[in-house]
LOZANU-838208 format. One record per residue (C-alpha): x, y, z; residue in three letters. Coordinates in steps of 0.02 Angstrom, whole numbers, plus 50000, padded with zeros to 5 digits. Layout:
<atoms>
XYZAla ...
</atoms>
This chain:
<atoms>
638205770550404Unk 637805785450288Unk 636385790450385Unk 637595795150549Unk 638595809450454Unk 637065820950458Unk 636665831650627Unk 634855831750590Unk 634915810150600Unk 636125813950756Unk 634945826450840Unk 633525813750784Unk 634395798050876Unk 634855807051034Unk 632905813351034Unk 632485795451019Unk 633465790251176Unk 632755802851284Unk 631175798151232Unk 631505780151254Unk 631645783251428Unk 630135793051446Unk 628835785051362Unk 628785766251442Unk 628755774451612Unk 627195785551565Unk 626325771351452Unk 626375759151582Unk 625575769251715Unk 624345775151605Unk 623695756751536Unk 623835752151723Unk 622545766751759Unk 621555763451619Unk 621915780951543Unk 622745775351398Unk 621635787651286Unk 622295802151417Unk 623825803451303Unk 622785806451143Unk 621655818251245Unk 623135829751299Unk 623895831251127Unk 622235836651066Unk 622185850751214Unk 624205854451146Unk 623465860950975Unk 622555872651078Unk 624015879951178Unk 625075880150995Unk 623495891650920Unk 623535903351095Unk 625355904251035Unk 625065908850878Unk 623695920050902Unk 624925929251050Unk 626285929550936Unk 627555920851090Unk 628145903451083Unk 627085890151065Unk 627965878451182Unk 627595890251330Unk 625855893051302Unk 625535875351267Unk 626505870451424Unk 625305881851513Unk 623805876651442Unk 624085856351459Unk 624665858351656Unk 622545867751660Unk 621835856251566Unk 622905840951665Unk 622105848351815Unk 620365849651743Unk 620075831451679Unk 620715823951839Unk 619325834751922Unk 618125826551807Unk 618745809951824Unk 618555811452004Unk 616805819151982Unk 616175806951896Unk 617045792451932Unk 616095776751868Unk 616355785551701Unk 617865792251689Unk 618115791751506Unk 616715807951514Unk 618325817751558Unk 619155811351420Unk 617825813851270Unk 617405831251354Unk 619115836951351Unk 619805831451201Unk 618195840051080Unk 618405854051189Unk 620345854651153Unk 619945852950960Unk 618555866250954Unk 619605880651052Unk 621355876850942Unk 620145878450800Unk 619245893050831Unk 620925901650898Unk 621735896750728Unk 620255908050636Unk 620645921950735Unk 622595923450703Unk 623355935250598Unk 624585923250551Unk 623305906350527Unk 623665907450330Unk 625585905150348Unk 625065893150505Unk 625685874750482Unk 624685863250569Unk 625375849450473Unk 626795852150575Unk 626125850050722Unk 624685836050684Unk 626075823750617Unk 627555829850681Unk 629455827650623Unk 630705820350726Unk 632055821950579Unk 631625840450609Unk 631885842250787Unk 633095856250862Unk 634535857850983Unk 633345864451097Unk 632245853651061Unk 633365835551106Unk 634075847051287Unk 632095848551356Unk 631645830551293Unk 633605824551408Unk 632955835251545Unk 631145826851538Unk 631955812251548Unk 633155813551680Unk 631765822351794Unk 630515807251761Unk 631865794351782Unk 632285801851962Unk 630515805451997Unk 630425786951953Unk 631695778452068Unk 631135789852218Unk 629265785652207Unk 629195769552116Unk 628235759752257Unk 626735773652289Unk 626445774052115Unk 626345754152098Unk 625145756152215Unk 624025768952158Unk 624145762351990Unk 623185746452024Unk 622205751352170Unk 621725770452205Unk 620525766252359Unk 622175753752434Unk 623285768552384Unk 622035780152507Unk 621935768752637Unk 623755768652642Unk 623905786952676Unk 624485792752506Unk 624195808352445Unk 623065801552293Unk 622365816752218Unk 624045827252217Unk 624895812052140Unk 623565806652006Unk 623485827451959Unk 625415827451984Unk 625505812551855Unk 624355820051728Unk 625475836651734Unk 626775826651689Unk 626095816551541Unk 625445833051480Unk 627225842751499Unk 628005825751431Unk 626585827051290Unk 626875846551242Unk 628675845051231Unk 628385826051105Unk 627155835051003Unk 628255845350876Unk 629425829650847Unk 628355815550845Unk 626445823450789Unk 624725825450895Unk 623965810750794Unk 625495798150823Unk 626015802551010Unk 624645793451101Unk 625365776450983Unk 627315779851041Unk 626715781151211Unk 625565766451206Unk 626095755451102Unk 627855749951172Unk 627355745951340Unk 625525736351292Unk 626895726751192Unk 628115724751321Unk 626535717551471Unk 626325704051349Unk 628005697751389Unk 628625703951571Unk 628385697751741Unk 628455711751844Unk 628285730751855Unk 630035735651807Unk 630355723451700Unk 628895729851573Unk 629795748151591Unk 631585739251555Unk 630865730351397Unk 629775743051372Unk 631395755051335Unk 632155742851232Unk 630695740651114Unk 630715760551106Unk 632625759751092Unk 632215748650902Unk 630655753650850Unk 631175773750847Unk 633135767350766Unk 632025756750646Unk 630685769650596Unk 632215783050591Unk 633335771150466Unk 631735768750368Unk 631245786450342Unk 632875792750275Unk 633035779950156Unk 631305775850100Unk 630905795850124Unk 629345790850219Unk 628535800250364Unk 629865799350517Unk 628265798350663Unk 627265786950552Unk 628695775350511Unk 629075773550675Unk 627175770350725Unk 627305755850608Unk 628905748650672Unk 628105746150833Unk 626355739750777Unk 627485726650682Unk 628455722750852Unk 626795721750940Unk 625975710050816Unk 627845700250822Unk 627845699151006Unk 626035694350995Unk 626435680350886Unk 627975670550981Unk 627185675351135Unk 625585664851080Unk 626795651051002Unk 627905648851155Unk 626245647651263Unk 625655634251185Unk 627115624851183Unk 627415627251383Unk 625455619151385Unk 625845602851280Unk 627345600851378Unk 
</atoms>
């Protein structure tokens, strides 16, 4: 194909492996702890760590690393304090986020040359070098991390108090996880857009539940549907010139309303049978 002479579609495809692997892992945990808004939340707070970087005049990615892993730490305190409503945490945190990238975008020097465009929708056509090697890493590390503590998390993901009575460390691993998402989060934002992460994250694996019968097996399909939908909203962008993060949003609302579909067909035929 045309498209696969270009490094930029090369760097873009590679990017959308890594991520492939990444995001059913995180998504499913998430919808399984009932934090699925926890990804919109932290790229929110990531605005505010690019603005701190702006205002500094250092990288963003550092001081946006530094200020999701706080703010990780900060709404699991608040989930924890007040636990029969935990999505407090959430609403508190993610105005809070949006006020102080706001107000730190007034003060910089630079806020007129400032793209926020950039950041707010993202461009995965645009992603660097750099860029794809920290998105591999993140995904080999979460992979591993994975494999090694795949039962614990099963169990803390449907039932905290269990997970406690067991003996696991809940707190470090539920702050732990939200670290994670956040890192995973700061390093998506620049390629795939603060407004569209939340749906790349969610999206595939709420699709892939509908269909799977067991933990794994969501995170397997999970990173196939990832696998098309990101090759399908790529191929579309470059030749439709559309928006790469939105087109790919779209490829995987259509899967999801797809899967929905034959998944309610086949259902009812299994019943009359």
């Amino acid at each position: 194909m045309e498209m696969f002479q270009y490094d930029f579609i090369q760097r873009a495809l590679i990017a959308g492996i890594a991520i492939s692997f990444i995001t059913p892992i995180i998504g499913l945990l998430l919808i399984l702890r009932r934090q699925s808004l926890l990804a919109d939340t932290l790229s929110h707070i990531s605005l505010a760590g690019v603005a701190l970087g702006v205002l500094l005049g250092t990288n963003p990615t550092i001081t946006t690393l530094i200020v999701v892993i706080f703010a990780s730490i900060a709404i699991e305190y608040l989930r924890i304090s007040y636990r029969n409503y935990s999505e407090i945490s959430v609403a508190l945190m993610m105005a809070t986020g949006m006020a102080v990238a706001l107000v730190l975008m007034s003060f910089s020097p630079d806020s007129s040359n400032f793209k926020i465009d950039q950041y707010l929708f993202g461009s995965i056509i645009l992603i660097t070098e750099q860029e794809v090697w920290m998105l591999v890493i993140l995904a080999i590390i979460i992979l591993v991390l994975y494999i090694i503590f795949r039962r614990p998390l099963y169990v803390l993901s449907f039932d905290e108090a269990t997970a406690h009575t067991s003996g696991l460390p809940v707190r470090f691993m539920s702050i732990t996880f939200s670290i994670i998402t956040g890192v995973a989060i700061s390093i998506m934002m620049p390629i795939i857009g603060a407004l569209l992460i939340s749906a790349l994250i969610v999206i595939p694996s709420a699709t892939a539940i509908k269909i799977s019968k067991s933990f794994t097996q969501t995170i397997l399909i999970g990173i196939v549907i990832n696998l098309i939908g990101i090759f399908s909203g790529i191929t579309l962008s470059f030749y439709y010139d559309t928006p790469p993060g939105a087109s790919i949003t779209l490829c995987f609302v259509f899967i999801f309303i797809l899967v929905s579909i034959l998944n309610r067909i086949f259902s009812k035929a299994r019943i009359q049978e």
